[in-house]
C-alpha positions in Angstrom: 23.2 10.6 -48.7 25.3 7.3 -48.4 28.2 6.3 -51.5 27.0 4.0 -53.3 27.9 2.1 -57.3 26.2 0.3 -59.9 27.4 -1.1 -62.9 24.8 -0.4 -66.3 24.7 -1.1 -69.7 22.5 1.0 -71.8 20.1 -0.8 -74.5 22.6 -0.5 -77.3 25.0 -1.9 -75.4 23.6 -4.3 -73.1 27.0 -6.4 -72.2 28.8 -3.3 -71.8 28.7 -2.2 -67.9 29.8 1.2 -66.9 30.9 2.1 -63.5 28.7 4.8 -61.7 29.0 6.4 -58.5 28.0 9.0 -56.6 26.4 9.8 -52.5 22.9 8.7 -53.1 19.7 7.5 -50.9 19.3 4.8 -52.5 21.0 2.9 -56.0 18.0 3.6 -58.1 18.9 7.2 -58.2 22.4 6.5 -60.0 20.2 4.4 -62.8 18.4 7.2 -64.9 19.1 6.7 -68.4 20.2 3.0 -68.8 18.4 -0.3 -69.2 20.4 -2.7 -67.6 21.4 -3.2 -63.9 24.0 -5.6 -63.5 24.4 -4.7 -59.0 26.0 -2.6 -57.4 27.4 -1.9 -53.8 28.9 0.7 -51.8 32.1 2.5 -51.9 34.8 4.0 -50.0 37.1 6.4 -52.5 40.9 8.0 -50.4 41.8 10.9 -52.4 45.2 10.6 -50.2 46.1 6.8 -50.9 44.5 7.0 -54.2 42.0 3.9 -53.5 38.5 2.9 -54.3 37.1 0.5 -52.5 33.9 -1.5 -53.2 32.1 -3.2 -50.8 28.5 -4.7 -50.1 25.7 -5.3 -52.3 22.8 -3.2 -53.2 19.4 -3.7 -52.0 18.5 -2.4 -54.8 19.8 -4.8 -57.7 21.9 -7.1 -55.6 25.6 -7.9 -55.8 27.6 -6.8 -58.2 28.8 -8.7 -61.6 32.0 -7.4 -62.2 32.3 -9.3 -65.5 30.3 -6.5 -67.2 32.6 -4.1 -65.7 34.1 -2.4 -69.1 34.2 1.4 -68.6 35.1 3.4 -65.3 35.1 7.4 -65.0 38.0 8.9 -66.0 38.8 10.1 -63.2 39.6 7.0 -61.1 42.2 6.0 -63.4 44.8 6.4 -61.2 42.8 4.6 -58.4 44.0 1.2 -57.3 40.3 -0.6 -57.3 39.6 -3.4 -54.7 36.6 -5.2 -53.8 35.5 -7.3 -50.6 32.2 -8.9 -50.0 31.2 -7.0 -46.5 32.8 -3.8 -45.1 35.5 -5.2 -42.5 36.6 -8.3 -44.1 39.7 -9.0 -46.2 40.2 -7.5 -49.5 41.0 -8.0 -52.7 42.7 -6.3 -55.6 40.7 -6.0 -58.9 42.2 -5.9 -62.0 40.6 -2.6 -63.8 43.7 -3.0 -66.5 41.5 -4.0 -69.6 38.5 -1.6 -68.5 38.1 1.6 -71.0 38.3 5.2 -69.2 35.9 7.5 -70.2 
């Protein structure tokens, strides 16, 4: 089991991307439910530093379009997000300020 995100819309919704997460074999088992794949990654969460973050692509659905980012768990509100194109390399704050917690 490896952590890994996506970020779905459901058909209703399609422009609306929720942020799921969870330790997975692959990102297709994180998609049940939804219509819309809009890539995903993998993820490092610190419970102690309070941080999430997102790294990679999946090889699944590719990298991951943050522009449909618009609703994160609820419980990673108080999670400063960040995001860096391959594990190892420089990272960069995401702004999560406008997203909706559910």
């Amino acid at each position: 089991m490896h952590p890994k995100f996506i970020i779905v819309s459901r058909p209703e919704e399609p422009f609306v991307g929720t942020f799921i997460y969870g330790k997975v074999d692959s990102h297709r088992h994180l998609v049940e439910g939804y219509v819309k794949v809009h890539g995903g990654g993998w993820y490092d969460k610190d419970d102690t530093e309070k941080t999430m973050l997102l790294y990679g692509s999946s090889g699944d659905y590719g990298e991951p379009r943050f522009e449909f980012l618009n609703r994160i768990p609820g419980e990673l509100k108080d999670y400063d997000f960040y995001y860096s194109p391959d594990w190892g390399k420089t990272r960069q704050r995401m702004d999560v300020s406008g997203v909706e917690w559910i």
